[in-house]
Phi, psi and omega in degrees: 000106153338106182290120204245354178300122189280152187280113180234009187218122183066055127005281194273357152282024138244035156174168175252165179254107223235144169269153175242350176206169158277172158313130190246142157194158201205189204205088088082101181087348219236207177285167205043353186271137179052059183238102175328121155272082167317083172322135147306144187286143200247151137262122180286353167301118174180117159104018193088026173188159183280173175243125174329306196221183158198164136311118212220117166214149189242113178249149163152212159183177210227129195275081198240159180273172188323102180079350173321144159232107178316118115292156185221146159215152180227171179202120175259121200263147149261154156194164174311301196272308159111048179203344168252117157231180179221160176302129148248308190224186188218154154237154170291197179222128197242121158301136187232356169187115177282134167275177193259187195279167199078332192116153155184177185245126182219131199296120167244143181213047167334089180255154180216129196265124181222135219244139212209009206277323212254005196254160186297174182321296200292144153211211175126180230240108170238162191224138176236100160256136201261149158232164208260351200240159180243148191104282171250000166257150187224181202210146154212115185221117150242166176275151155233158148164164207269127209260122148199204196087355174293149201278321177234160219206132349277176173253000000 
């Protein structure tokens, strides 16, 4: 019998939390802007069993002039080894955060939800954020993410 209870307590012994990068940060026309960001590689591997799904999040935040935008496009590599990889899924480069008029600074919290039951041992993250404006606008971000889906319980 399927279990319909919900968990609202100790989260977290049901998946780890992982960093996928350093500080990414970039400039508008500049160094870091329209720039590949390499995740670190993760093993789904942890406690005896691989992890099911995850959470893919891009945190930080971004300085844009009056309509200016951040976009992101991303690509989640699998691999056996943690040294051949491959595409497992893609986003397009998406806008994720406009500024308002006058300009602002806006709090990025990007989740990208991912199902992992078909992916090799290995995954990581790679992220490219474009900004639309040139000079003065900026992006400081890094990745995380939440591992669960394990077959035991808690990790």
């Amino acid at each position: 019998m399927t279990s319909t209870a919900v968990t609202q307590h100790d989260v977290a012994s049901l998946g780890r939390i992982r960093r996928l990068s350093a500080r990414a940060s970039g400039t508008a026309g500049g160094a870091g802007d329209n720039t590949l960001v390499t995740g670190a590689t993760i093993d789904r591997m942890s406690g005896g069993s691989f992890a099911g799904s995850a959470v893919f999040a891009l945190v930080g935040e971004t300085t844009l002039a009056a309509a200016a935008t951040l976009s992101l496009a991303y690509t989640i590599k699998h691999s056996p080894d943690g040294s051949a990889w491959a595409t497992y899924a893609t986003g397009a480069n998406a806008v994720i955060s406009t500024g308002a008029t006058g300009g602002s600074t806006n709090l990025i919290e990007q989740e990208i939800p991912v199902d992992l039951n078909s992916a090799y041992r290995f995954v990581r993250l790679e992220f490219i954020p474009d900004l639309s404006a040139a000079n003065t606008d900026t992006f400081d971000l890094r990745a995380v993410a939440f591992l669960s889906g394990y077959d035991r319980l808690p990790q």
